[in-house]
Residue frames relative to the residue before (quaternion, step in Angstrom):
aa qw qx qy qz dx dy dz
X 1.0000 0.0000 0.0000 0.0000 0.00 0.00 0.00
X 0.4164 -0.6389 0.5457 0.3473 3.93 -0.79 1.10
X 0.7003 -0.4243 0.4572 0.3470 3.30 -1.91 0.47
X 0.7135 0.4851 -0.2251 0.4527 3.91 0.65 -0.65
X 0.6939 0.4715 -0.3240 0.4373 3.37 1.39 -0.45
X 0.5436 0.6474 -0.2316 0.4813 3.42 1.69 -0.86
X 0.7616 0.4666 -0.2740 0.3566 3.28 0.80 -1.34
X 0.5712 0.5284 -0.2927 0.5558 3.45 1.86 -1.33
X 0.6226 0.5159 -0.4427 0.3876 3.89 0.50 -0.20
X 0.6866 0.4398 -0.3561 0.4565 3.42 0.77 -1.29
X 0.4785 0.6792 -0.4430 0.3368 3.89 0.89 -0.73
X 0.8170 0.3714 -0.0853 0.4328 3.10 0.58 -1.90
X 0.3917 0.6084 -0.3838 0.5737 3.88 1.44 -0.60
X 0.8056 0.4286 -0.1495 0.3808 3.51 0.10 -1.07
X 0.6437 0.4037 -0.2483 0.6008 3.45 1.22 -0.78
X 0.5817 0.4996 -0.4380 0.4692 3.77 0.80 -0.19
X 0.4713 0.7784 -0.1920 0.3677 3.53 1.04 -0.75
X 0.7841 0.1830 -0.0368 0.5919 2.94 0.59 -1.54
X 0.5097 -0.6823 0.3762 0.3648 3.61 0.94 0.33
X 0.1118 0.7144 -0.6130 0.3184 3.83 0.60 1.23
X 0.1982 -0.4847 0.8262 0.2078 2.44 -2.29 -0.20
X 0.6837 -0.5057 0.3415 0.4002 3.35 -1.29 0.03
X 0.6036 0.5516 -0.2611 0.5131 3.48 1.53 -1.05
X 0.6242 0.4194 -0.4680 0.4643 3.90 0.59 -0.45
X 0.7895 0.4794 -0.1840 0.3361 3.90 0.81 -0.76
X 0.5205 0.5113 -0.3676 0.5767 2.97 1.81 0.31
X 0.7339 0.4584 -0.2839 0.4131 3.56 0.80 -0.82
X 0.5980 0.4942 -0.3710 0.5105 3.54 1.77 -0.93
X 0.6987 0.4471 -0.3446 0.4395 3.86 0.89 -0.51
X 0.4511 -0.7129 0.3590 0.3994 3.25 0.92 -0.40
X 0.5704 0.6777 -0.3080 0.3472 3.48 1.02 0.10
X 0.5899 -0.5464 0.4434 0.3960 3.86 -0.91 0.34
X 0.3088 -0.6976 0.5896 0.2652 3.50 -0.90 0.74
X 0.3433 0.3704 -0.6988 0.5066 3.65 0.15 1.34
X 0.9169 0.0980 -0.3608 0.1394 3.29 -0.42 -0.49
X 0.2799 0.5099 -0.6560 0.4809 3.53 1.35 0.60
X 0.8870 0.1924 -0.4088 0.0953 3.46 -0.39 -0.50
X 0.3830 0.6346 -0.5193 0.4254 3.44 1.66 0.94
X 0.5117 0.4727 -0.5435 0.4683 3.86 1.02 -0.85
X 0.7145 0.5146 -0.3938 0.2640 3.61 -0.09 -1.67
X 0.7526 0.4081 -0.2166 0.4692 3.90 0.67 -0.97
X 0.6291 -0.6002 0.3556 0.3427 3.49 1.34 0.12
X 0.5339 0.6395 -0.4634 0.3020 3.82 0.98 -0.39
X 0.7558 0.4787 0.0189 0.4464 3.25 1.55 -0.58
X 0.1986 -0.7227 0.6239 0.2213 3.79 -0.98 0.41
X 0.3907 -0.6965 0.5118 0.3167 3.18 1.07 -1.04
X 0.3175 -0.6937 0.4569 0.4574 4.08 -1.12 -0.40
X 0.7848 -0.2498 0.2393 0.5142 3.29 -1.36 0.18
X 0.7185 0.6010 -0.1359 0.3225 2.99 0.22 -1.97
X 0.6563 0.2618 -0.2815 0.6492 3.64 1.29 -1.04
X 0.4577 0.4540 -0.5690 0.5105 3.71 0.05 -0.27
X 0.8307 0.3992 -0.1760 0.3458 3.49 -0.95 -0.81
X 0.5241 0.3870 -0.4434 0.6156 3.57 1.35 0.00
X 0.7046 0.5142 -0.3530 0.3385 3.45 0.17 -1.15
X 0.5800 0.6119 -0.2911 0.4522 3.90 1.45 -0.73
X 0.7388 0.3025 -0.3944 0.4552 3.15 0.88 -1.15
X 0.7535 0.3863 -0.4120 0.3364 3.88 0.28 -0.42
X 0.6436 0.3491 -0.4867 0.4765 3.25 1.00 0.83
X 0.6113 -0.7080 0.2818 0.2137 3.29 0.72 0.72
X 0.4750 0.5280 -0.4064 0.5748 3.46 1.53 0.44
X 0.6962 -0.5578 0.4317 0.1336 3.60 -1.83 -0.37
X 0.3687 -0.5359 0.5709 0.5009 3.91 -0.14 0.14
X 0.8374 0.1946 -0.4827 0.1673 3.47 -0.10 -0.12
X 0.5019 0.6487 -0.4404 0.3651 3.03 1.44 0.12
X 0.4722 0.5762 -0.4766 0.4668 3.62 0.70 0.29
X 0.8074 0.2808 -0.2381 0.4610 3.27 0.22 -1.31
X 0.5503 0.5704 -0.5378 0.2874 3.99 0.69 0.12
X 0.6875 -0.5999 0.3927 0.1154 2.72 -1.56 1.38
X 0.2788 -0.7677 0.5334 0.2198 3.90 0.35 0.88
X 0.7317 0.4287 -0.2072 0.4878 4.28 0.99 -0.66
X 0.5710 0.4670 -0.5132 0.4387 3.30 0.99 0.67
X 0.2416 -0.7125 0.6158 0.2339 3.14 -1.67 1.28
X 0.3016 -0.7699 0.4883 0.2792 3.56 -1.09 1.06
X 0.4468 0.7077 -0.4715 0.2781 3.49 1.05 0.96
X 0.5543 0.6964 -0.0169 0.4554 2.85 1.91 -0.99
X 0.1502 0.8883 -0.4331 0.0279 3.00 0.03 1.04
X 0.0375 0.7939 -0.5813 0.1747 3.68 -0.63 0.95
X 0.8152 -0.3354 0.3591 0.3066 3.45 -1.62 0.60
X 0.7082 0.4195 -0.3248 0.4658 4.21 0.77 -0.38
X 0.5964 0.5248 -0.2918 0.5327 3.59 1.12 -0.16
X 0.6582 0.1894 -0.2832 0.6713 3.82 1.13 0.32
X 0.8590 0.1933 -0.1390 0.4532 3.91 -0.14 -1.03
X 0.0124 -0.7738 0.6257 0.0977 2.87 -1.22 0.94
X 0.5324 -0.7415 0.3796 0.1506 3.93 -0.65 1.51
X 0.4063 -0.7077 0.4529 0.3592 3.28 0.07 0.12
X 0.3772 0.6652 -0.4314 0.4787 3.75 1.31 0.28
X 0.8246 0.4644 0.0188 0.3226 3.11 0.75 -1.77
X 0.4421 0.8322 -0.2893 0.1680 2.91 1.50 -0.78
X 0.1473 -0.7872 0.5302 0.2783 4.21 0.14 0.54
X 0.5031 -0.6612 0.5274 0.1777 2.78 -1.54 1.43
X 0.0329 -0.6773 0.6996 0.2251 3.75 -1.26 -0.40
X 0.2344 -0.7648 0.5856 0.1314 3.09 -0.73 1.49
X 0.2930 -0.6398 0.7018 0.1110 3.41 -2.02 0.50
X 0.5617 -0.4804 0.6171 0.2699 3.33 -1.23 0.77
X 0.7742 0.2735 -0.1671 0.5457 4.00 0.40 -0.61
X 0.1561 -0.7521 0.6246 0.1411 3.78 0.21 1.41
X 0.5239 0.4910 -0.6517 0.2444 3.78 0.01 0.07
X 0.7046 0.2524 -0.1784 0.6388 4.25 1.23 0.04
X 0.0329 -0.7445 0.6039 -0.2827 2.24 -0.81 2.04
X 0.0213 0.8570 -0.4920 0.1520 3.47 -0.36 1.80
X 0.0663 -0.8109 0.5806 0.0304 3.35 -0.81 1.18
X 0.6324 -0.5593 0.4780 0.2422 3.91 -1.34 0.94
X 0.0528 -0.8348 0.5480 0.0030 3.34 -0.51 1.02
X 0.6868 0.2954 -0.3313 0.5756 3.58 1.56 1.15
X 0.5699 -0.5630 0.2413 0.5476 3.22 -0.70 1.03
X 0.8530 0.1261 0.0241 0.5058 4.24 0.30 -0.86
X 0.4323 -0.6277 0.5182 0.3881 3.05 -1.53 -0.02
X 0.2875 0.8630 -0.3871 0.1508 3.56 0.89 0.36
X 0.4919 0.6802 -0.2019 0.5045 3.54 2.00 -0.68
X 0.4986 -0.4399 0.6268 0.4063 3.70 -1.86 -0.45
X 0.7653 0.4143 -0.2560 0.4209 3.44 0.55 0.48
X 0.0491 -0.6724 0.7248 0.1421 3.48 -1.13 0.87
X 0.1188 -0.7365 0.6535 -0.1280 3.37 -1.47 1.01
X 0.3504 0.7230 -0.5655 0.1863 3.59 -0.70 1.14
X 0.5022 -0.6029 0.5495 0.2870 2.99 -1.51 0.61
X 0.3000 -0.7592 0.5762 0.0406 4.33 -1.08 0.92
X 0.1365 0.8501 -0.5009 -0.0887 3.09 -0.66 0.43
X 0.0053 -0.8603 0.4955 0.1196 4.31 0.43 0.39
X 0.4223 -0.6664 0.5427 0.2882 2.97 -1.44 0.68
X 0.7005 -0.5646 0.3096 0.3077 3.27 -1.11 0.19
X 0.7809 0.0898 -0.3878 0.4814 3.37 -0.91 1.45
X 0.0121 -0.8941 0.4369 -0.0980 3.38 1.68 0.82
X 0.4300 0.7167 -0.5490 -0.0138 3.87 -0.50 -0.26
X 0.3394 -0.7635 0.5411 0.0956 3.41 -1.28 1.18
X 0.6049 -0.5576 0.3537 0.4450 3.67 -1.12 -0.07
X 0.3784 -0.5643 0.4849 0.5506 3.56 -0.72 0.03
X 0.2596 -0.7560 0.6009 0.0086 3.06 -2.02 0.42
X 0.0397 0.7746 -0.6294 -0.0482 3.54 -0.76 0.48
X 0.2746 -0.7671 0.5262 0.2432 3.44 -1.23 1.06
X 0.2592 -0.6379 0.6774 0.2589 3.84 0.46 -0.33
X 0.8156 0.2607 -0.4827 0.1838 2.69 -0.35 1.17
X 0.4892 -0.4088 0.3543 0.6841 4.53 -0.38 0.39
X 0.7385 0.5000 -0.4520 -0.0181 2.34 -2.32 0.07
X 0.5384 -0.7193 0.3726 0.2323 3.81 -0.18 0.53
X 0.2060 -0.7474 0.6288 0.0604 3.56 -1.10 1.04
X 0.1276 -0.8276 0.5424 0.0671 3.56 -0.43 0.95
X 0.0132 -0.8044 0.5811 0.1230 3.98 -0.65 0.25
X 0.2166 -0.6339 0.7385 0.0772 4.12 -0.68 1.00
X 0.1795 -0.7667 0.6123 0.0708 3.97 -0.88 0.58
X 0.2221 -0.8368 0.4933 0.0847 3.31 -0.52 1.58
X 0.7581 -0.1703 0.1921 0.5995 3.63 0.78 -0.54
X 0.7773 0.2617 -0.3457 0.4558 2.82 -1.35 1.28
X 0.4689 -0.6657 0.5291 0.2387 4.04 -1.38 -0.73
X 0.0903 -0.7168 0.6908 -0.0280 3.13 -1.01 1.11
X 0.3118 -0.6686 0.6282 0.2473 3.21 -1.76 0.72
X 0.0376 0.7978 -0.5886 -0.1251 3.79 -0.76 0.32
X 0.4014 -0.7899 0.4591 -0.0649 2.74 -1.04 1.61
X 0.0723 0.8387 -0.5389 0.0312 3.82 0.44 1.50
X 0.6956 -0.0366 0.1118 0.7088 3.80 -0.64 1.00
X 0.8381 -0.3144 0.0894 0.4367 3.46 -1.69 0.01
X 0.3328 0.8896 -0.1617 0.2677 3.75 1.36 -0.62
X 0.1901 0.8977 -0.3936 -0.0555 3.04 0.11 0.67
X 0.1573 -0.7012 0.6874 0.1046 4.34 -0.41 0.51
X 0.0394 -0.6630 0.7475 -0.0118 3.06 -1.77 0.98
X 0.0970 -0.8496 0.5139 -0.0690 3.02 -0.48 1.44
X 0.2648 -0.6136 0.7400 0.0761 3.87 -1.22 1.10
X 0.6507 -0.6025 0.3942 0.2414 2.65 -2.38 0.77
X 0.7500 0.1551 -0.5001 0.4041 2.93 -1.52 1.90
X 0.2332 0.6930 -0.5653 0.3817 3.51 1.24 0.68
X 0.1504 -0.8104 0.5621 0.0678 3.45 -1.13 0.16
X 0.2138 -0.9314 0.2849 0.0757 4.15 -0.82 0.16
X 0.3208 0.8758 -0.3557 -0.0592 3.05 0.71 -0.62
X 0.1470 -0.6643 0.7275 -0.0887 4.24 -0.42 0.86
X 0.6308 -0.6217 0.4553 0.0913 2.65 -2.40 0.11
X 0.6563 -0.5493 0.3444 0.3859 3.23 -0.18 0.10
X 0.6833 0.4262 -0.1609 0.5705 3.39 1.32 -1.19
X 0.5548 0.5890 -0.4377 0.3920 3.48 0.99 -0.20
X 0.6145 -0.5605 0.4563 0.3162 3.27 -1.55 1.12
X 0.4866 0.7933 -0.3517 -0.1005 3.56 -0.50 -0.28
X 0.4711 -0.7162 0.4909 0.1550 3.64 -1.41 0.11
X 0.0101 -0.8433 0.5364 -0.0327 2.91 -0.51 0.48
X 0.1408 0.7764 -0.5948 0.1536 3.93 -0.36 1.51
X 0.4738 -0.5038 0.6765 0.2531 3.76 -1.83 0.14
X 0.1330 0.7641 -0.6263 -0.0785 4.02 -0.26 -0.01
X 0.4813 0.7283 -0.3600 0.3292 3.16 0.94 0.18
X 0.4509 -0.6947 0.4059 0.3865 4.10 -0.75 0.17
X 0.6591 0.5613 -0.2745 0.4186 3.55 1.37 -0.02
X 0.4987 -0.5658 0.4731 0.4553 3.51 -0.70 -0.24
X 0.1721 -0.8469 0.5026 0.0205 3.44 -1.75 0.62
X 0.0261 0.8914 -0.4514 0.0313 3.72 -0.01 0.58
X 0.2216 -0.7725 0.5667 -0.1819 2.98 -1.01 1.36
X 0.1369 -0.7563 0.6130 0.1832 3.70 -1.21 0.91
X 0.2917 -0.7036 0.6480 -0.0071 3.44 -0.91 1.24
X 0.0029 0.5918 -0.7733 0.2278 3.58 -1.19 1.60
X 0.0300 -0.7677 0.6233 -0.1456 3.00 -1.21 2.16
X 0.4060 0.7836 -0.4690 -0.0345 3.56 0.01 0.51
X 0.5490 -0.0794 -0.7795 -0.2909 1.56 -2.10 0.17
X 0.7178 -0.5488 0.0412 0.4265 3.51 -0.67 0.07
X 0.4561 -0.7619 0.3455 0.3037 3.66 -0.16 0.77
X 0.3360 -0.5989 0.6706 0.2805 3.82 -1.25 0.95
């Protein structure tokens, strides 16, 4: 089963659960019931940002979506610590100008960890997560503007960040080049 088909199953598995329809969970997430019902059929991953609404009104976690129902946690082997840069799971975005890829085998830890990449003149919505905990950013190449409350930081490569969770914030490239950035969220956000 593809990563999108699993993820749009557990969505809808879960929303049956709690006794939904598809329309109460689009309106309680805020989102358009086209695209709950592309995540749910798989045409989709969706963004973080909608993933992670859709968790908190179903009462589970971002990583509990993305866990892997066919791992045996008896089993131990080399994917449960390293993760290769072959291997690396993608999270796709409906906007390819952001393009993010897992830099631990799961989301199963106190830690979200990935590697970012934007395209140039990239800007995103602002965002708050409601909830503790701290968002760190290590610039690999290129500039980003981060946007804390009204604030603004422009950071070059090896600049570094770190802010709150509860902080409003934004994050864009305005720049004509590409830009990449490692992002460390814990603990991990719903």
């Amino acid at each position: 089963m593809t990563k999108e088909l699993s993820l749009g199953k557990k969505i809808k598995d879960l929303r049956i659960q709690k006794d939904m329809n598809a329309k109460e969970l689009a309106y309680m997430a805020k989102i358009s019931v086209g695209m709950l019902s592309q995540l749910e059929n798989g045409l989709t991953q969706g963004s973080v940002e909608t993933l992670r609404k859709i968790a908190k009104v179903l009462d589970t976690s971002l990583a509990e979506l993305f866990k892997d129902e066919d791992e045996n946690p008896i089993e131990h082997n080399e994917s449960q610590y390293v993760v290769r840069k072959v291997n690396r799971k993608k999270i796709s975005f409906p906007d390819l100008s952001y393009n993010c890829e897992l830099l631990i085998p799961d989301l199963q830890g106190d830690i979200e960890f990935t590697l970012v990449r934007l395209s140039p003149n990239r800007s995103c919505e602002e965002s708050v997560l409601n909830t503790k905990g701290e968002h760190c950013i290590y610039v690999l190449d290129g500039e980003i503007t981060i946007t804390l409350n009204k604030n603004e930081y422009i950071l070059q490569k090896r600049d570094s960040i770190r802010f709150s969770l509860l902080t409003p914030h934004k994050i864009e490239n305005r720049n004509p080049k590409k830009a990449s950035y490692i992002s460390a969220i814990t603990p991990i956000s719903i």
